[in-house]
Each structure stands twice: as C-alpha cells, then as structure tokens.
OpenMM code with the backbone's topology and positions (N, CA, C; nanometers):
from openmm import Vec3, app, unit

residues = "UNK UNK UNK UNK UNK UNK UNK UNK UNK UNK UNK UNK UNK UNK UNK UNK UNK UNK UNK UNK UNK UNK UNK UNK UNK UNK UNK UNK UNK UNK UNK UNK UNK UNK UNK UNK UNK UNK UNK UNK UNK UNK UNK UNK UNK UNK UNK UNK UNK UNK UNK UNK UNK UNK UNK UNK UNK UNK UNK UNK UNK UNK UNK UNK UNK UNK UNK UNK UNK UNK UNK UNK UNK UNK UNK UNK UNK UNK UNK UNK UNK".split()
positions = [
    Vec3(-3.5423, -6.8340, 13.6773),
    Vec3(-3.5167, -6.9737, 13.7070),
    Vec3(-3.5060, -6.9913, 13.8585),
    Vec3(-3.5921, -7.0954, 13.8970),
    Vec3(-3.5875, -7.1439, 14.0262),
    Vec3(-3.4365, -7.1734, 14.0826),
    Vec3(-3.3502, -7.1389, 14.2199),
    Vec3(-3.2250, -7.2172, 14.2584),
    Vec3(-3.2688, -7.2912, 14.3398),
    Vec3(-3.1846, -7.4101, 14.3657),
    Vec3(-3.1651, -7.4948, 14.5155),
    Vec3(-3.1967, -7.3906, 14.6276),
    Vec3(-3.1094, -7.2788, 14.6516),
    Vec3(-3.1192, -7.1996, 14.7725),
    Vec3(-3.3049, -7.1551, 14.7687),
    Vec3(-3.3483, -7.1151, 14.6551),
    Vec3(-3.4794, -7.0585, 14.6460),
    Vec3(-3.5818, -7.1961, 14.7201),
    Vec3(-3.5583, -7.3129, 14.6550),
    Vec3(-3.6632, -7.4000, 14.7109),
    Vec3(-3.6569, -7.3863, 14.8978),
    Vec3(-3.4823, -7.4579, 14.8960),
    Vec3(-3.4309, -7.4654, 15.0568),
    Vec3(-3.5261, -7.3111, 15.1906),
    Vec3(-3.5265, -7.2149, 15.1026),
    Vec3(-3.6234, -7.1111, 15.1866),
    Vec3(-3.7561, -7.1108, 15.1489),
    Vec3(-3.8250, -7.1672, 15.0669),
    Vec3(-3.9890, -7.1910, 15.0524),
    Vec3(-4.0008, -7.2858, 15.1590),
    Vec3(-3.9171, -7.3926, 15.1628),
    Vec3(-3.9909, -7.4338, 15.2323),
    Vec3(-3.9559, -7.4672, 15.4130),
    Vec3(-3.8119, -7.3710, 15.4478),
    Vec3(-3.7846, -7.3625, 15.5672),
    Vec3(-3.8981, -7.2327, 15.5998),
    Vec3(-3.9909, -7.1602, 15.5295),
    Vec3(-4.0566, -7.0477, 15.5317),
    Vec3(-4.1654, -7.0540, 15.5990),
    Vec3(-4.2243, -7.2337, 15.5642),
    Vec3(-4.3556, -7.2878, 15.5659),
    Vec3(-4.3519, -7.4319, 15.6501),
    Vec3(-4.2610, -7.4842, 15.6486),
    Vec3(-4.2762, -7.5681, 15.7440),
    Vec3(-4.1100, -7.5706, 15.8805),
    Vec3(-4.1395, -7.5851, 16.0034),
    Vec3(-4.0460, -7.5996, 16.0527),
    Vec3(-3.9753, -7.7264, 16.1066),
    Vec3(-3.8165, -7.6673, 16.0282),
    Vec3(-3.7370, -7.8155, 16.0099),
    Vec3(-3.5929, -7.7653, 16.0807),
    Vec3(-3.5661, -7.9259, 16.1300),
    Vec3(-3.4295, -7.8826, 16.1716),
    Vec3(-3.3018, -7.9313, 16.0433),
    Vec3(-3.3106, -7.9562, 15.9101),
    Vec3(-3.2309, -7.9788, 15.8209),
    Vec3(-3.2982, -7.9783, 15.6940),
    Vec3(-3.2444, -7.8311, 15.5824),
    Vec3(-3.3139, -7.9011, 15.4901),
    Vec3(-3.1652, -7.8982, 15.3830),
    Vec3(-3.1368, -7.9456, 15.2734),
    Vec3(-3.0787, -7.9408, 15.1864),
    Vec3(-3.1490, -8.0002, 15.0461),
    Vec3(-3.1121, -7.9461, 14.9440),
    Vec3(-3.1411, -7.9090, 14.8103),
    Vec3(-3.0125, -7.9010, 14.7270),
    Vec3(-3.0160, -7.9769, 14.6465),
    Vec3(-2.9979, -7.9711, 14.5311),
    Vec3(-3.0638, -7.9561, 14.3441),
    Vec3(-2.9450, -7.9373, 14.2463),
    Vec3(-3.0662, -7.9229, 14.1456),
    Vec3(-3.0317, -7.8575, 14.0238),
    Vec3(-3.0704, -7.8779, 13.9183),
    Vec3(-3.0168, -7.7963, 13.8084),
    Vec3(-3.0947, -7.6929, 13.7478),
    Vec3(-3.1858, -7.6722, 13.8222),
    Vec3(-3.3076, -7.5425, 13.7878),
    Vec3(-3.4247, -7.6329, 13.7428),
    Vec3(-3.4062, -7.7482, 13.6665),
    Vec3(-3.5356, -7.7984, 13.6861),
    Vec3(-3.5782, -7.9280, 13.7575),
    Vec3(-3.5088, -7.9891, 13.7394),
    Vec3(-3.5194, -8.1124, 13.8505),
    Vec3(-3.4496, -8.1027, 14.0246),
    Vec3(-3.5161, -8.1328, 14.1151),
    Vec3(-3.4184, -8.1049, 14.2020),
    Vec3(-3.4105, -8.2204, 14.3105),
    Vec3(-3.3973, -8.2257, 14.4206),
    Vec3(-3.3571, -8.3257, 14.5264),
    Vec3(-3.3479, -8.2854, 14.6495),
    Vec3(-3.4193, -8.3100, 14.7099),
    Vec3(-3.3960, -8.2346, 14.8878),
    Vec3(-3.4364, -8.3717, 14.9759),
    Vec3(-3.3587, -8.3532, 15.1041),
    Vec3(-3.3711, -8.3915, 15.1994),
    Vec3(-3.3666, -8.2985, 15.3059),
    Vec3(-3.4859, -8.3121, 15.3827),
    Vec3(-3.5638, -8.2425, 15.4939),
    Vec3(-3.5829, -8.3399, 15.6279),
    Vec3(-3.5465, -8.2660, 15.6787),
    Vec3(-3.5703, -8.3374, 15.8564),
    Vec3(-3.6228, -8.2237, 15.9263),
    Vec3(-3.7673, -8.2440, 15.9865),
    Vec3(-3.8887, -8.2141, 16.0510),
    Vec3(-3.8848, -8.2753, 16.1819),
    Vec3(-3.9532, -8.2678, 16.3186),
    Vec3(-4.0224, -8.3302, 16.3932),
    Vec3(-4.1530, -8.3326, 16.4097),
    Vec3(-4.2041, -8.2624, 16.2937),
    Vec3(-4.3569, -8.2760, 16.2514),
    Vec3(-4.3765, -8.4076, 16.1576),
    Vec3(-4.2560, -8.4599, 16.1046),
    Vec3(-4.2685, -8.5810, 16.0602),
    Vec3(-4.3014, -8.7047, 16.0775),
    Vec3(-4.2913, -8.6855, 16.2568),
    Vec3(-4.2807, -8.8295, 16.3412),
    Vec3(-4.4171, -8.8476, 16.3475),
    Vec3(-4.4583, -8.9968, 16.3245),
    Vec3(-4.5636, -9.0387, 16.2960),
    Vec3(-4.6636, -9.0220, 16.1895),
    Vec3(-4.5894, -8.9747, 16.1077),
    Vec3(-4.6701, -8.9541, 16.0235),
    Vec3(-4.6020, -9.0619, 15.8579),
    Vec3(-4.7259, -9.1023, 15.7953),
    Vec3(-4.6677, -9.2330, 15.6973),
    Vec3(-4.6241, -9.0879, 15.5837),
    Vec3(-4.5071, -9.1617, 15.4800),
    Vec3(-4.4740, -9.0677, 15.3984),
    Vec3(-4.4819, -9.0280, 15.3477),
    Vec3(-4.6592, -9.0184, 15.3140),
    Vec3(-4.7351, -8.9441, 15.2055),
    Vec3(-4.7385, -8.8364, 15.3112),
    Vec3(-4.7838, -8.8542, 15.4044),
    Vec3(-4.8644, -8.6972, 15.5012),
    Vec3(-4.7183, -8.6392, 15.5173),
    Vec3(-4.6178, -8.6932, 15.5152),
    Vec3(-4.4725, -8.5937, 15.5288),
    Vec3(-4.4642, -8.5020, 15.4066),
    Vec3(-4.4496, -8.5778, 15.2766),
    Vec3(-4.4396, -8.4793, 15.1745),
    Vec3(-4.5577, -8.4068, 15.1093),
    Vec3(-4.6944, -8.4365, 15.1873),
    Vec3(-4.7794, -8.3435, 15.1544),
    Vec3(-4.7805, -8.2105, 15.2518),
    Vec3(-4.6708, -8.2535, 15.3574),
    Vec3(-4.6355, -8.1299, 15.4535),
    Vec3(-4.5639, -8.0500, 15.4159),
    Vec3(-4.4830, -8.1072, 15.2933),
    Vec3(-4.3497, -8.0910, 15.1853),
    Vec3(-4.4354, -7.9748, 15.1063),
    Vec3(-4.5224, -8.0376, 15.0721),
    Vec3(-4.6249, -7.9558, 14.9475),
    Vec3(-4.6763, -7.8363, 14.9796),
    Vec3(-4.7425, -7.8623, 15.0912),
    Vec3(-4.8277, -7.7252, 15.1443),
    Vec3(-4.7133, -7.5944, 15.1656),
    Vec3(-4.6175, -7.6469, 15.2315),
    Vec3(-4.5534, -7.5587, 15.2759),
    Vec3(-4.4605, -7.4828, 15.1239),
    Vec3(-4.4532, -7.5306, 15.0128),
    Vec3(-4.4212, -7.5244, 14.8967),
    Vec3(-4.5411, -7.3983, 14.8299),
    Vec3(-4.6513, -7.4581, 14.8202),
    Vec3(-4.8121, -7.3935, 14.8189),
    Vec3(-4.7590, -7.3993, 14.5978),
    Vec3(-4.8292, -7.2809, 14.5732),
    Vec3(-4.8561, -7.3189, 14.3993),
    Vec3(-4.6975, -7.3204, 14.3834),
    Vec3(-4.6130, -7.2810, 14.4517),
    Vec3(-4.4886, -7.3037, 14.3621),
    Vec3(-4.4424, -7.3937, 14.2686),
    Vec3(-4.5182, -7.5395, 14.3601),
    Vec3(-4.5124, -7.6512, 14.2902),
    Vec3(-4.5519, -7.6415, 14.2053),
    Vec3(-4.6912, -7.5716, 14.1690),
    Vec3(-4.7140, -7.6009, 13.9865),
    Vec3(-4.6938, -7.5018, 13.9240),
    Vec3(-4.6176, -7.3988, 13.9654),
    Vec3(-4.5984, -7.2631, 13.9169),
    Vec3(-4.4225, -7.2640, 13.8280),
    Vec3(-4.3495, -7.3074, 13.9824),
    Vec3(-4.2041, -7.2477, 13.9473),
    Vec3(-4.1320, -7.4023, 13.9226),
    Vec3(-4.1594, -7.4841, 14.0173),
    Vec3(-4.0868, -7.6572, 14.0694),
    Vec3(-4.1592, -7.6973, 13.9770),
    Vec3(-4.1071, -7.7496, 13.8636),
    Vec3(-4.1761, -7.9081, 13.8053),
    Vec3(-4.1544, -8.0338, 13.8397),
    Vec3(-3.9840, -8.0628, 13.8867),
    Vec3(-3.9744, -8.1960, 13.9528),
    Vec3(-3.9261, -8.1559, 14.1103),
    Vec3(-3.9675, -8.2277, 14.1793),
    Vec3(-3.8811, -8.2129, 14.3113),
    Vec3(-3.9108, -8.4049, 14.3740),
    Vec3(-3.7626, -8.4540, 14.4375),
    Vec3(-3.7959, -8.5527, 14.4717),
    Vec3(-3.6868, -8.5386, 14.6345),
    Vec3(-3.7740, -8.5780, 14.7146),
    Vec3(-3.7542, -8.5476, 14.8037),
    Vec3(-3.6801, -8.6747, 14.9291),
    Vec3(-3.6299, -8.7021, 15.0321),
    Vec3(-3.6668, -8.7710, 15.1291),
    Vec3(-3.6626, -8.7291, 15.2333),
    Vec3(-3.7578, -8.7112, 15.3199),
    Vec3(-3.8532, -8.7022, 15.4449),
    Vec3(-3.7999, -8.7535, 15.5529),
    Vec3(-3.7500, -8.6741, 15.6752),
    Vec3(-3.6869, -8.7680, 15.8047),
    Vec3(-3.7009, -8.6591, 15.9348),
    Vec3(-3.7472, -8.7735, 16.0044),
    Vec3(-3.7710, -8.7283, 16.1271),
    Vec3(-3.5845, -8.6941, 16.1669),
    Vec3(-3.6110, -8.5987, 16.2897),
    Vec3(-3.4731, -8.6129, 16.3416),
    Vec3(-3.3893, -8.7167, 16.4115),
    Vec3(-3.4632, -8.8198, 16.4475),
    Vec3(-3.3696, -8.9367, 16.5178),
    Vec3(-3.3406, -9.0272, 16.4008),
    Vec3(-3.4689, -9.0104, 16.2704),
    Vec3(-3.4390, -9.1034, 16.1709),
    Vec3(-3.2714, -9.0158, 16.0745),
    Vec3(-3.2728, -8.8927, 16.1006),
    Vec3(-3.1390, -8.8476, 16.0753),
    Vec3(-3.0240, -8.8760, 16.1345),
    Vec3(-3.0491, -8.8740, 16.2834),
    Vec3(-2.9306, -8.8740, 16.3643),
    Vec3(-2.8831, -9.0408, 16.3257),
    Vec3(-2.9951, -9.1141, 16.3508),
    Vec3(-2.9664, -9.2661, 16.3365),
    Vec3(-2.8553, -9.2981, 16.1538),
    Vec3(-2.9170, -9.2098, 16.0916),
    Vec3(-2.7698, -9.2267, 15.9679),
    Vec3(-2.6508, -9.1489, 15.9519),
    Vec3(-2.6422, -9.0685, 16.0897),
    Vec3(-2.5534, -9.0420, 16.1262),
    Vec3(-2.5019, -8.8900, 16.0956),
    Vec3(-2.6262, -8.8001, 16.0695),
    Vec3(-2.6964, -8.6876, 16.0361),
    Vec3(-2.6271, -8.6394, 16.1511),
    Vec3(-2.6201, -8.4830, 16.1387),
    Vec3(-2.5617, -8.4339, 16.2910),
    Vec3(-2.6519, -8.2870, 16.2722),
] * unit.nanometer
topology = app.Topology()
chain = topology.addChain("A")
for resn in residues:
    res = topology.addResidue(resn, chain)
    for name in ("N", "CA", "C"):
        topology.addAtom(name, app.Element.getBySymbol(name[0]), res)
C-alpha cells in the first residue's frame, strides 16, 4: 500500500519544490505542492508537472490524488511560511 510519505518523495524526487505535503488513506490522497516552476504556468501545465514527476505511479500505485498547485509567493501570500 501506497503512504502519504511515499507519494510526498515521488514527487519531491522528480520535480523541485519548496513545500510539499500529503495526506491520505492509502487510496485517495491530497497534496499541496509549492514549486517555482509553477509560476506562469496555467494549472493544467502545473499538475501535469505533478504527473510527470509522479511517471506510471499514477496508474500503477495512486488511483486518486487531488492536488493544489502554488507557486511560492502564491504560498507565502496565504500565509505559508
């Protein structure tokens, strides 16, 4: 069974972020990720940055993952540290 911690290092592995957190009950899970590869980019190309860096896990090990995507000022601005 997939953990939170297991996703949280797929994909600090593959893409570089300055925040990720995960949650999850082994099959559904929830992360929020903050990138500066994010900036400028609309929020499909963020979580397909989400994806790649994931690679078949997604259709292998992850069946749900729902994510939200943030640049670092869009973190700091909710008060993210």
């Amino acid at each position: 069974m997939v953990l939170p911690q297991d996703i949280k290092q797929y994909i600090e592995a593959g893409l570089p972020c300055e925040r990720v957190e995960v949650s999850g009950d082994g099959h559904h899970f929830e992360a929020i990720i903050v990138s500066h590869l994010f900036a400028g980019k609309s929020r499909v190309a963020q979580h397909q940055l989400v994806y790649q860096a994931l690679g078949d896990r997604m259709r292998q090990e992850i069946h749900a993952l729902s994510m939200r995507t943030l640049t670092p000022e869009q973190w700091a601005a909710l008060g993210g540290h």
